[in-house]
N, C-alpha and C positions, 0 to 999 in steps of 0.2 A: 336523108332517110331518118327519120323520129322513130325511134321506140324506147317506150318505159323501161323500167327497171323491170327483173323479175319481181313476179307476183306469187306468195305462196298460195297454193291448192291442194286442197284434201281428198285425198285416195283411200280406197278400200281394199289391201292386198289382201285375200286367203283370210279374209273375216279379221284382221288390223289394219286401223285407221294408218295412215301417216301422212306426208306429206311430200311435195317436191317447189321449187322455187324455179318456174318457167319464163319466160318472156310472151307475152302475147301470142307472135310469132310464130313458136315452135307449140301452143298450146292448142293453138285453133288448127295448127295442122294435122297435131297428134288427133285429136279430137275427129277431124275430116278422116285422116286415113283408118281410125276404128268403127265410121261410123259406113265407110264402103266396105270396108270387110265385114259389116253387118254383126260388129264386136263390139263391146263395152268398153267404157277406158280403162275402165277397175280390171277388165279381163287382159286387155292390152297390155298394161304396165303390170299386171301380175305374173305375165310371161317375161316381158322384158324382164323385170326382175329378178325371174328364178334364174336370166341365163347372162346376168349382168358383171360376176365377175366379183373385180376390186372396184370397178366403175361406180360411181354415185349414181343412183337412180334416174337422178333428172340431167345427168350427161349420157346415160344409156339411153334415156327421151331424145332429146338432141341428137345425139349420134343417128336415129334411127328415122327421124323427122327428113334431118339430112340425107340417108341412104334413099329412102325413098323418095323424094325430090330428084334425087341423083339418077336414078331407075328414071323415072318418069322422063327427063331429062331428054336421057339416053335413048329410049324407045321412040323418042318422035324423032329422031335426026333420021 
């Protein structure tokens, strides 16, 4: 299994720019799972963010990428 290195990308929390450092991977799922919740990603990770903790933003991405994969998972056995 190939995958690049993370890629940085530019976010818009709460009206500031910043950024996270994703791997492909975890970015196009982020992206799929905000885009079936019929949510932005700027909205998405605005939330992640408010309830992130000491976590780095783009491990509370991951972690959350993961969770739900995990669910998904789960629900079809």
């Amino acid at each position: 299994m190939a995958h690049r290195r993370p890629v940085k990308r530019s976010l818009t929390l709460r009206g500031h720019r910043t950024s996270v450092s994703l791997e492909d991977i975890f970015w196009d799922a982020f992206r799929r799972y905000a885009d079936e919740d019929g949510r932005t990603i700027n909205g998405l990770a605005a939330e992640l963010d408010m309830a992130r903790g000491d976590l780095g933003l783009a491990s509370a991405i991951r972690i959350y990428v993961l969770e739900r994969a995990l669910a998904r998972d789960q629900s079809s056995e």
